[in-house]
N, C-alpha and C positions, 0 to 999 in steps of 0.2 A: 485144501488149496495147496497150489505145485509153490517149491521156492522161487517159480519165476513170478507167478501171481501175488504172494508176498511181497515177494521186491518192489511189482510194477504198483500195487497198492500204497508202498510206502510211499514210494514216489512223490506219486498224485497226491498224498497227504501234507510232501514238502510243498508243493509248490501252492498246493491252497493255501497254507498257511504261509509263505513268504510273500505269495501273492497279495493277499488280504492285508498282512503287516505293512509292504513296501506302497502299495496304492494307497493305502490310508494314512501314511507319510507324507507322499506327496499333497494329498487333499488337503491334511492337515496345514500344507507349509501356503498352498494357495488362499484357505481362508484368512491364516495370520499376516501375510505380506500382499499390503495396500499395493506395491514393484510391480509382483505377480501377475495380480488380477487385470492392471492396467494395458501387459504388456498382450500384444495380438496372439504371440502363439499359444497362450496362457489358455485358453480359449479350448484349443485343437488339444493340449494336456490332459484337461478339463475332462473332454470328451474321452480321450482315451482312456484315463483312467476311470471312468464310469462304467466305461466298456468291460477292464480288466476286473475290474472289485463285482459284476453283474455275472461273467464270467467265471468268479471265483467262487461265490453264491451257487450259483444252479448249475452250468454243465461239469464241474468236476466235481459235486458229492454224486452228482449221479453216477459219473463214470466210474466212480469209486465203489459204489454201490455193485453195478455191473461187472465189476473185477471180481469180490468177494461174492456174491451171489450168482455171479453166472447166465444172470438174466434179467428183466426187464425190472428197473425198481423204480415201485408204484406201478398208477393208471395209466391207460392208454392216454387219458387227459393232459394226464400232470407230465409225461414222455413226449406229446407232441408238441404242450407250450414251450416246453424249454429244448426240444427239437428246434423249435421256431425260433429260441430267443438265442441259439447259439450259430447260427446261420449267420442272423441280423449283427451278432456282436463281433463276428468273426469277421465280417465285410467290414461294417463298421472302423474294425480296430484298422486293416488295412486301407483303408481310404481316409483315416485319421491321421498314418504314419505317410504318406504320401502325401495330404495336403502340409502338415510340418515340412516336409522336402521343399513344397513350391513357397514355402514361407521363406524359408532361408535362401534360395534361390535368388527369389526379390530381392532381400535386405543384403546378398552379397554382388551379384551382378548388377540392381539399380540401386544403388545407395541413397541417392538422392531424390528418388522419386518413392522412397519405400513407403511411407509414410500417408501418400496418395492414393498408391495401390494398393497396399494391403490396407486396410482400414477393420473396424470394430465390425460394420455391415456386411463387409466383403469376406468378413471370416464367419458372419453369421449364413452368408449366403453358401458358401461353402459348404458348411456343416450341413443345411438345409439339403445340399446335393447329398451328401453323405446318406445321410437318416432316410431318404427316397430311395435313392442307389441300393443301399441296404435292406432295406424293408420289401421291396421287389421280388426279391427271388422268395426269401421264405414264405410271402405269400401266395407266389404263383406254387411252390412245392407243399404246402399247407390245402391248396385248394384240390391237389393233384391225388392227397393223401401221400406224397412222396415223403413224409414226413414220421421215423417211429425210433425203438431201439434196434441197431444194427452190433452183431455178434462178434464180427469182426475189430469194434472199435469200442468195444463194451458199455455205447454211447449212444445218447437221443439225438441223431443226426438226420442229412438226408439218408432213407434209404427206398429203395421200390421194393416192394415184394409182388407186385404181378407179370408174370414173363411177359405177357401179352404187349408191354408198354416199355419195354425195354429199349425199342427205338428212339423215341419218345425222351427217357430219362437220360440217356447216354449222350446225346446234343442238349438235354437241359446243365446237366454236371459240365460237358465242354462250356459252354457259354459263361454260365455262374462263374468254371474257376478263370477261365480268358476275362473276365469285366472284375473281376475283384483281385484274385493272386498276378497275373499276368500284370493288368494296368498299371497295378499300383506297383509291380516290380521297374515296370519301364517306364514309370515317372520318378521313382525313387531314381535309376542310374541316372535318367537324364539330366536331372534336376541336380542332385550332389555330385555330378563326374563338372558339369558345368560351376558349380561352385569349387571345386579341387582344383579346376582351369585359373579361374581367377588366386584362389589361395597362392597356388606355386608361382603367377604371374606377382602379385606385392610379395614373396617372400624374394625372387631373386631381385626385383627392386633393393629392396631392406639389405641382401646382403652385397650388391653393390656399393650401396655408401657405405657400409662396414668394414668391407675389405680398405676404399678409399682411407676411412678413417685411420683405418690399423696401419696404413703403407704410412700416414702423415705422420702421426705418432710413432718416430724410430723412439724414442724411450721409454716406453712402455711394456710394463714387466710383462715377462714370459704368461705367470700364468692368468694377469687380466687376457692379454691374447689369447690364451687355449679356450677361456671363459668365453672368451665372445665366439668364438668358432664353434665351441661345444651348444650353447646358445642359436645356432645359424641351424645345425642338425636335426633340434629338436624342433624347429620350428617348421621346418620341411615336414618334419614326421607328424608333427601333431594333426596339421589337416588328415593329413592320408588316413593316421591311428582313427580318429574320429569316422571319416564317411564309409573306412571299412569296415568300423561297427553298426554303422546306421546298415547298412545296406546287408555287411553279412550277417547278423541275428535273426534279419526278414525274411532271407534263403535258407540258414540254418534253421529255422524255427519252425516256417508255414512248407518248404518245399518238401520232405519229406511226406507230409500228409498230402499235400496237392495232389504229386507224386502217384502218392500209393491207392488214392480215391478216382486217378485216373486209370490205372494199368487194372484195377479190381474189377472196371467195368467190362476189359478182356476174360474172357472166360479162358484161356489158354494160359494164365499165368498165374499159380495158387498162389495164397497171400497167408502167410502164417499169422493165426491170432496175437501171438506176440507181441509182431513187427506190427501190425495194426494199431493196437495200446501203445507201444513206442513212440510210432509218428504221432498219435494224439495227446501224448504227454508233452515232443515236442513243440505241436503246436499250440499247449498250455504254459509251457514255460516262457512265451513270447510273455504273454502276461506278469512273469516275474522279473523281466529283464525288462520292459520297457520303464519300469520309474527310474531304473540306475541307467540307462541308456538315456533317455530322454530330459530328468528332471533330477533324481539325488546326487548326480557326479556334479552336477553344474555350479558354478560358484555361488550362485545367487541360492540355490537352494539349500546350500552348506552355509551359509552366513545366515539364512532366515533359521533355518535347524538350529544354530550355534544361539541365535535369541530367543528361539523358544527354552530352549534349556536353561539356558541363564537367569529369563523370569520365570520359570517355574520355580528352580532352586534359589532364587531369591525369596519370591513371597514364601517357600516351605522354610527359610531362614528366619524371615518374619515373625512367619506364623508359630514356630521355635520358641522365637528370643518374645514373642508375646506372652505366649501359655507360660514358658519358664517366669516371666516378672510376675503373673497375675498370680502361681502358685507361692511366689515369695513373699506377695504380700500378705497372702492369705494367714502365712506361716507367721507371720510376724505380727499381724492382727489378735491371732488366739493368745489367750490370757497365758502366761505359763504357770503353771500349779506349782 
């Protein structure tokens, strides 16, 4: 192995294993907080990280496999299931991250009707669309045989190997990536650019009566005033900081491979093995950044985190200060000679 195939193996080593740690964080914090479960987008999390931890499992020991080996690792069998299952999980995750957008959407443009519209049903009918949506292409490519390990991505992906049907494959690959990357790109802008609308419409609300306030209050110390000003700035930022993550992880992460899986199907433009493994590492790493993007920044999942820790190292205090009396009584029970 070249030091680049090293590297790109380590890689993929990190992100399975931060992958797997970070999803099963999350999971963990959903089954402990009764909050969680309750709330609708808990739901669409749910799903994502099902997607990311199934994700973490099968298509990246394979592709890791295919780094260090060079070629197909395992059966045709075992290569075309989890060909098929990283299709399904790859839509999936993007019509997962895109129905969250139309969630937040609701609960910030209709506030008062959110509760209506988004419902427990409505988010199941959603998913329902999802897991259809999803399941679609890899079966029609599964049927097509378009389904094996491709060289270029050291990965059980789509790929064709019959020229004869190259027509064929290249309007299947446009469509898949326009109804999955594409859609879910232009419902993510439209959805968060439309909540950032409202965000900055109540913050210069908020800092109208502030300024008001600050002009009424002539005696008030210099730096309470810097405070509420420095307070007004962040407050602007924080939307923006926010929906340019949501939105730029999901072009940083998916478009590079989209990208590269479209211009491949030009025969006039070589595609280094490399850059191939690169784009499909970054579209792996979408899997390590969604629980910190979506769920462990969040305050509710740092407070539910902060009680798991606290009764664990409670009852292990316990469970301490028990064994310690039981062996003191023990000691005090034997006779002394």
């Amino acid at each position: 192995m070249s030091i680049w195939e090293l590297l790109l193996a380590f890689v993929v080593v990190v992100l399975m294993l931060v992958a797997l740690l970070a999803n099963v964080l999350v999971l963990m914090c959903f089954l402990y907080s009764a909050d969680i479960r309750k709330q609708v987008p808990g739901l669409f999390i749910l799903n994502l990280t099902f997607c990311n931890l199934l994700m973490a499992v099968s298509s990246m020991p394979l592709t890791l496999a295919g780094i260090i080996y060079k070629s197909q690792p395992g059966g045709d069998q075992v290569c075309h299931a989890v060909g098929f299952l990283e299709t399904f999980l790859t839509t999936n995750s993007m019509l997962s991250m895109a129905a969250l957008s139309i969630d937040r959407w609701i609960a910030v443009v209709f506030p008062l009707s959110y509760h209506s519209k988004m419902r427990y049903r409505d988010a199941a009918l959603i998913l329902s669309y999802t897991w259809l949506h999803s399941a679609s292409f890899p079966i029609v490519a599964a049927s097509l045989s378009w389904v094996g390990f491709h060289h270029l991505y050291a990965s059980c992906t789509l790929y064709n190997k019959r020229p004869e049907e190259r027509t064929q494959f290249v309007i299947f690959t446009g469509v898949f990536h326009s109804l999955s990357f594409l859609l879910s790109l232009v419902v993510l802008c439209f959805t968060y650019l439309k909540v950032l609308k409202v965000a900055r419409f109540h913050c210069k609300r908020i800092d109208v009566i502030t300024m008001q306030t600050l002009v009424l209050l002539v005696d008030i110390h210099p730096s309470v005033r810097e405070r509420c000003l420095e307070e007004q700035r962040r407050r602007r930022q924080r939307a923006t900081k926010k929906i340019s993550t949501f939105i730029g992880t999901f072009i940083l992460c998916f478009a590079p491979y989209v990208i590269t899986r479209l211009v491949e199907l030009s025969s006039v433009v070589h595609i280094s093995s490399h850059w191939g493994i690169i784009s499909k590492c970054l579209a792996y790493s979408k899997a390590v950044s969604d629980p910190f993007v979506y769920s462990l920044l969040r305050h509710q999942y740092k407070k539910t985190w902060k009680d798991i820790i606290n009764k664990t190292l409670k009852r292990s205090s316990i469970n301490s200060s028990a064994l310690a009396g039981e062996a003191r009584g023990r000691s005090l029970a034997q006779p002394s000679e």
